[in-house]
Structure formats: C-alpha cells, structure tokens
N, C-alpha and C positions, 0 to 999 in steps of 0.2 A: 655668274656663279656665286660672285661672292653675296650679290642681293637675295637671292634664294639661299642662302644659309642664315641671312639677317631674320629672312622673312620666317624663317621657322624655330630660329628660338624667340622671336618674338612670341609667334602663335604658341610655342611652347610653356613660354612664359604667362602669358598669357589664360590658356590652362591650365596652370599650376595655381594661377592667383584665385579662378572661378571657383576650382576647388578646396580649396583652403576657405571661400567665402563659405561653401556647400557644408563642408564638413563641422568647420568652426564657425559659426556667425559672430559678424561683430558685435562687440558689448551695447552697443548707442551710435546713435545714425552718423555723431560726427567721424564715429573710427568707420562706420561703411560710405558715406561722402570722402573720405582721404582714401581710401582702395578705388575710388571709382578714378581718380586722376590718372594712376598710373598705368588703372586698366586699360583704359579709353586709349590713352599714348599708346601702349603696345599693340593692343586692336586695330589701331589707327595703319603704326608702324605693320602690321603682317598681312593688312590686307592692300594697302594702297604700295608697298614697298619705301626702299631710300629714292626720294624725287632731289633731283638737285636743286630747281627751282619751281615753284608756283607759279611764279609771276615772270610771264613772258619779257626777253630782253628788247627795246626798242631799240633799231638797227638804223644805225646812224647813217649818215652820207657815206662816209668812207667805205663801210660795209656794202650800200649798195651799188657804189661804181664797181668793187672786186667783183661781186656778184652778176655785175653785166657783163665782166670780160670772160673771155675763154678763158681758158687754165693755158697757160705756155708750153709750146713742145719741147 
C-alpha cells in the first residue's frame, strides 16, 4: 500500500516538474541539465517503485543447511 502511494506522488511530482518545464522553459541548458536529475530520480522512483535491493544477496552456508531442513512441528 504504502509503495503505491510513493509511487504516485512521485509520478505526480514528476508531472508537475514536465510541466513547469512546458509552461516555463529554462533560461540555458545548464538550469534544463540540473531539472533533468531530479526528473529522471522520480521517473525512475514511480515507474520501477521502492526495490530494497538490486543486487541479489549471496546465501551463505548457514542459509543453505536451514533451507534443506524441514521447518519443525
């Protein structure tokens, strides 16, 4: 629940910033190069959601003996 509310004021945000570009453009590319950073993060953030990690955890030994036994009654 709560990543679908992240994900939508992102998008929201997100739209608000396009149009602001639309409406207002910026004076010189470096003030539209500095709007593009935070676009890109929040584009990023509403389409892909909160991921907790990228990079898959390597599962040590100990991990994998639990993983062979049954669960206890």
């Amino acid at each position: 629940m709560s990543s679908l509310v992240i994900r939508l004021v992102c998008g929201a945000l997100f739209a608000a910033l396009v149009l602001g570009m639309v409406a207002h453009p910026p004076a010189n590319l470096t003030q539209g190069l500095g709007m593009l950073l935070p676009g890109a993060f929040l584009l990023n953030f509403a389409l892909r959601g909160p991921r907790r990690s990228i990079i898959r955890r390597k599962r040590g030994p100990a991990d994998t003996a639990k993983a062979a036994e049954p669960p206890p009654r």
